[in-house]
C-alpha positions in Angstrom: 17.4 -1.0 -9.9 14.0 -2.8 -8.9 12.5 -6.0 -10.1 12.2 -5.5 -13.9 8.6 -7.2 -13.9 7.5 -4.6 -11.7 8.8 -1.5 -13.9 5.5 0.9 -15.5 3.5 -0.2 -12.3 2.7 2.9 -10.6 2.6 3.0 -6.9 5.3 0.3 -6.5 8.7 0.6 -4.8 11.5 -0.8 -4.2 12.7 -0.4 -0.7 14.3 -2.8 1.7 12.3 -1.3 5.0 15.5 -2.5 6.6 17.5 0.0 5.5 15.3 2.5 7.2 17.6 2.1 10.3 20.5 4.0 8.3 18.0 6.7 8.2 18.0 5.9 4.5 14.7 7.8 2.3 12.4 5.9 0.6 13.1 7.1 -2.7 10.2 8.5 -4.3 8.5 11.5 -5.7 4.8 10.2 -5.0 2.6 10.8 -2.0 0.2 7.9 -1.2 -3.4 7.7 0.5 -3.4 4.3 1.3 -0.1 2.1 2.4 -0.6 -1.5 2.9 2.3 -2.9 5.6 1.0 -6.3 6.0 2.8 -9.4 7.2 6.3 -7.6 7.1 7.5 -5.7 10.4 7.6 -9.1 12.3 10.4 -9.9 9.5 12.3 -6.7 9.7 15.4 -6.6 12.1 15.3 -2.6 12.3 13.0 -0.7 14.9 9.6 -0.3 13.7 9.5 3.2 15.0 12.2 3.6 12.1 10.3 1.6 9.1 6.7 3.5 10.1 8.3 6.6 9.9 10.3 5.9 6.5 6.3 4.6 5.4 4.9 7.8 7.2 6.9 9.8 4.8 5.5 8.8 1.5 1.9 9.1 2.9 0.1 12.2 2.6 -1.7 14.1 5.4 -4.7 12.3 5.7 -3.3 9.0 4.4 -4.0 5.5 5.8 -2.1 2.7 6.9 -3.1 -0.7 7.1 -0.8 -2.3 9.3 -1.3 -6.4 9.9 0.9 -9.1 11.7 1.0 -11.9 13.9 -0.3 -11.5 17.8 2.7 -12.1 19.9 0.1 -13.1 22.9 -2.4 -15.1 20.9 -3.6 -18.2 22.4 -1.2 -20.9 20.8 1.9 -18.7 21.7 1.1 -19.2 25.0 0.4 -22.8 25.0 3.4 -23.0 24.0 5.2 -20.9 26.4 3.1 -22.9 28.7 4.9 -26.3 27.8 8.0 -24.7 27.9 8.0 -24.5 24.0 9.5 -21.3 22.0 6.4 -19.6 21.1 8.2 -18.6 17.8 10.7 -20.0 15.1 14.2 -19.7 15.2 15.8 -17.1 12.9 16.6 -19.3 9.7 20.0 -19.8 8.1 18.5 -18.1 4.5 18.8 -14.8 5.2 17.0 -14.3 1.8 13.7 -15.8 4.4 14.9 -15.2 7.6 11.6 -16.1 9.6 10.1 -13.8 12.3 12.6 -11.5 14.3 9.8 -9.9 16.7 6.3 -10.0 17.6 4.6 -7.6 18.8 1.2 -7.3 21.0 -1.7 -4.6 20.6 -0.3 -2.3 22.8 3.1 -2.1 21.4 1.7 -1.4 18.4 -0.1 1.4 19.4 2.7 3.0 21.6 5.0 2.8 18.2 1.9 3.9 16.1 1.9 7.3 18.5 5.9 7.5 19.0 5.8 8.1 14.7 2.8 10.4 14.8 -0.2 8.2 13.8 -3.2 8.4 14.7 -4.8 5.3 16.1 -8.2 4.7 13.9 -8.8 0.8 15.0 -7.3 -2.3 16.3 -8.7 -5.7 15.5 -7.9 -8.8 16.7 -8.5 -11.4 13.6 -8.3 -15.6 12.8 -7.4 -15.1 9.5 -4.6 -17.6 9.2 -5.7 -20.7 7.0 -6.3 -23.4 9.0 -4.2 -26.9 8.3 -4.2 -29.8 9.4 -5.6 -33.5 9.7 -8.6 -34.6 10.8 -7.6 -35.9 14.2 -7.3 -32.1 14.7 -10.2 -31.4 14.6 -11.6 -31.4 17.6 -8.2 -29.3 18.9 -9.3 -26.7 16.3 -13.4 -26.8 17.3 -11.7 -25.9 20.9 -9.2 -23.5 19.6 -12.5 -21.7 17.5 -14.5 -21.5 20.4 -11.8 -19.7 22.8 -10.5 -17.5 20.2 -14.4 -16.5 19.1 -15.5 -15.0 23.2 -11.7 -14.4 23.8 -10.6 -12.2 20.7 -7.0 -10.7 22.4 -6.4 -14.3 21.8 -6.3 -14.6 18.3 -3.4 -15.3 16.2 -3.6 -12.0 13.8 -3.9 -8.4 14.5 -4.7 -5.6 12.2 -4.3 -1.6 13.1 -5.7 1.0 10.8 -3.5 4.4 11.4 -3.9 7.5 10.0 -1.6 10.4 9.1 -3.1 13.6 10.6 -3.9 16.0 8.3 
């Protein structure tokens, strides 16, 4: 049974992508235009091949998927790298929040997008990450701005729109 504050809301399911690696169906009646995946197949263990498709299946022909998650080969990852840092978190102990599993990069993205049978509408590198900090930072982030504006492959967020072919 789902989240009872969720029960009457039409076009909400509950479905843990993950399971999509049993081959598991989303279960559900409805056909969608317009899936939103955003923020979530870095924090899935299973293949994204697998989840897209499971998502795939509840579109209709036509439909649209937003897809959105972090750039595996923005700028700070490989400052990072550079300084022999991890340029991502450690899987955490709560497995209820586990952290990141995988990035991915643009072309990944697209290659799995193609491998399920989407069509590849746009790709958009995007700062859309709040930005924290103190004010000594500043002039770090004035720097990071300017690369990441002329330089966009090196932008912390990307976004894909896909489309299920008709």
């Amino acid at each position: 049974m789902g989240d009872p504050r969720l029960a009457g809301i039409r076009g909400h399911i509950v479905y843990d992508l993950n399971n999509a690696q049993s081959l598991e169906e989303i279960p559900c009646d409805e056909k969608f235009d317009l899936v939103v995946f955003a923020e979530v197949v870095e924090h899935l263990y299973t293949a994204p091949e697998l989840t897209m498709f499971a998502l795939r299946s509840v579109m209709n022909p036509g439909g649209i998927m937003i897809l959105q998650t972090p750039n595996a080969a923005s700028l700070n990852r490989r400052i990072k790298s550079f300084f022999g840092l991890s340029p991502t978190e450690r899987i955490r102990i709560d497995n209820t929040n586990p952290g990141h599993f995988r990035e991915y990069t643009k072309n990944e993205l697209i290659e799995i997008a193609r491998i399920v049978g989407f069509e590849v509408c746009a790709h958009h590198y995007l700062e859309y990450f709040g930005v924290a900090g103190a004010a000594r930072r500043s002039i770090k982030r004035a720097l990071f701005s300017a690369i990441v504006g002329v330089i966009p492959p090196f932008r912390r967020g990307q976004t894909l729109i896909l489309r299920r072919p008709a």
